[in-house]
C-alpha positions in Angstrom: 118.7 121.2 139.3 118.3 123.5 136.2 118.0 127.3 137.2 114.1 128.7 136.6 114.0 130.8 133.6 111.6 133.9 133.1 109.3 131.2 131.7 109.2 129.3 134.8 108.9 132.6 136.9 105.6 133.7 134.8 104.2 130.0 135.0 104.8 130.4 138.9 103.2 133.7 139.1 100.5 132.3 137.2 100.1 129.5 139.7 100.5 131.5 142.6 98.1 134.3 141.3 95.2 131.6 141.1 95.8 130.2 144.2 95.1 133.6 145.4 92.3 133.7 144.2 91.2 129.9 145.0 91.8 131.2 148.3 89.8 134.4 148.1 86.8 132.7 146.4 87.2 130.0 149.6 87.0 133.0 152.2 84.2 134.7 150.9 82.3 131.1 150.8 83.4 130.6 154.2 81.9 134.0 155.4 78.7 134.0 153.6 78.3 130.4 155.3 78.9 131.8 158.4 76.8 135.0 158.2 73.9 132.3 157.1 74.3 129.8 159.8 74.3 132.9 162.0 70.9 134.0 160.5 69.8 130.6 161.3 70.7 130.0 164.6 69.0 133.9 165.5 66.0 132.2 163.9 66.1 129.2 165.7 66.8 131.3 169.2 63.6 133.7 168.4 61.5 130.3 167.7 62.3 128.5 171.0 61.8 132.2 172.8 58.5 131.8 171.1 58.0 128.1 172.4 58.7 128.8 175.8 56.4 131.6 175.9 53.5 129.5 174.9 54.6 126.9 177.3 55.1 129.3 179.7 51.0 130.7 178.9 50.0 127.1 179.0 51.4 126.4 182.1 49.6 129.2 183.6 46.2 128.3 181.7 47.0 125.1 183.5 47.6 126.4 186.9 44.8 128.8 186.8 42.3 126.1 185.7 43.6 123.6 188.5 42.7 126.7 191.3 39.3 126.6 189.9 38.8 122.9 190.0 40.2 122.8 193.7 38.0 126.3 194.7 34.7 124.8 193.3 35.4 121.3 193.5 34.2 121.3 189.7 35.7 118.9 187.1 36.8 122.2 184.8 34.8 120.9 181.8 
């Protein structure tokens, strides 16, 4: 094997330097897509919070129309 010479040493500094970086760059993208499949998934937990509270309300539309119809014997229409 030939011994590196200042040359080689730059190139290698060169090469680690922007692998560095590569790996910066690759960190920050991981984190923003993190932070925005966070936002997403507290998006998608306030819209099923919202979906079981309407089916929650429907339910008791339901129920309530159901003690009607069985109180007055009426069909509900």
């Amino acid at each position: 094997m030939e011994p590196v010479g200042a040359n080689g040493l730059q190139q290698a500094a060169a090469v680690n330097r922007n692998t560095q970086v590569q790996l910066t760059d690759a960190q920050n993208e991981a984190l923003r897509l993190t932070k925005e499949m966070n936002d997403q998934a507290a998006i998608f937990q306030a819209q099923m919070s919202a979906l079981k509270a309407v089916s929650e309300a429907l339910n008791a539309g339901n129920d309530a129309r159901n003690k009607a119809i069985e109180k007055t014997g009426a069909a509900g229409r």
